[in-house]
N, C-alpha and C positions, 0 to 999 in steps of 0.2 A: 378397417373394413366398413366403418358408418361413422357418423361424424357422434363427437359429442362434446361436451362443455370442458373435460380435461384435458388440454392443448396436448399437454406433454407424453401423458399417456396415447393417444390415438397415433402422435408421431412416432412414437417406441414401437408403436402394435405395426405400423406399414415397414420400421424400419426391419422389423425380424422379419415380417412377411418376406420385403427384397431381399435382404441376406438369407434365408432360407432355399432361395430360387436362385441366388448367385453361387452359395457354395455347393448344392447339387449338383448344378451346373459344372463348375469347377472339379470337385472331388469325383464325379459320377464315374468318371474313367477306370477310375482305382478302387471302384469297389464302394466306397461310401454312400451311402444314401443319409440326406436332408430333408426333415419336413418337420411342420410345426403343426402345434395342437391351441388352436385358439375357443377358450370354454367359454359358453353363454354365463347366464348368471347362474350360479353352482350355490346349492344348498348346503353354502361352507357355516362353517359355526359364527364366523365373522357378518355373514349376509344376515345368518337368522337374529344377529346380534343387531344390526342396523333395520329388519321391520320390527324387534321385539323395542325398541326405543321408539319407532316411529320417523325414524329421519330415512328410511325407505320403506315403498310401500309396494307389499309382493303383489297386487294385484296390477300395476304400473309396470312390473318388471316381467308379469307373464300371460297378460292377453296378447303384446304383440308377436309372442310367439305362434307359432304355427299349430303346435303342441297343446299352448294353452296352458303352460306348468317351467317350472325351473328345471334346472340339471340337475341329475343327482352325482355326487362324486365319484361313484361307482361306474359313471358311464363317461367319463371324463378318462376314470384308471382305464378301461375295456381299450376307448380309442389307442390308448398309448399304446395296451397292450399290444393290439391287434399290428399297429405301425413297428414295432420292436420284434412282431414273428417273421419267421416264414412266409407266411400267407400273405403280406404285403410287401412279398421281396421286390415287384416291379413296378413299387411307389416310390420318387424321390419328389422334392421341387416343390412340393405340395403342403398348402393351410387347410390342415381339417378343422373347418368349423363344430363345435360338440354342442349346438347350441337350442336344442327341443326347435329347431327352427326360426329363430329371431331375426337370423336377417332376411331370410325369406318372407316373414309377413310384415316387419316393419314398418314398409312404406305401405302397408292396405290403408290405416288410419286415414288419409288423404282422400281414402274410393270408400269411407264407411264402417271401415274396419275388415277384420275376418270373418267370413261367414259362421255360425253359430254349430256345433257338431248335427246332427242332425239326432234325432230321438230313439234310442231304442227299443 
């Protein structure tokens, strides 16, 4: 969905994307629904393990979002949820992004960044 420095990872990430929207496609006849859940950066214990060392830095990984904050796992579980009821029974084909907005503001960086929330 954005380009980054790990070749291999970003090809894995478009290749489930296409096979998400092929097997849809494919299986949608017979009932099957396809779709993937791709998370922003998630407040895993691994993440908080890489800023509490310093070899990432949570303020780098959450001004570009739109949010302004990381994921939390809990809203990562809800998307699945919600894709696994009922109430998305006439979703196939589809990359839900769960990402406080990152690809959305990504590219402001280029125009200044995101504008700042405004004061309450």
């Amino acid at each position: 969905m954005t380009s980054g420095p790990i070749h291999a990872y970003t090809a894995a990430k478009a290749g489930v994307i296409q096979i998400t929207q092929t097997l849809a496609a494919e299986w949608g006849r017979v009932g099957v629904r396809v779709n993937a859940v791709s998370p922003g950066f998630t407040r895993t214990a691994m993440l908080e393990a890489g800023i509490a060392s310093g070899a990432l830095d949570k303020e780098l990984l959450s001004r570009p979002s739109a949010m302004n904050r990381l994921v939390e796992p809990f809203e990562v579980a809800q998307a699945i949820a919600w894709l696994l009821s009922p109430k998305s029974s006439g979703v196939t084909g589809i990359n839900l992004p769960v990402d406080a907005g990152f690809i959305a503001g990504s590219t402001w960086a280029a125009y200044g960044g995101l504008p700042e929330a405004p004061e309450a």
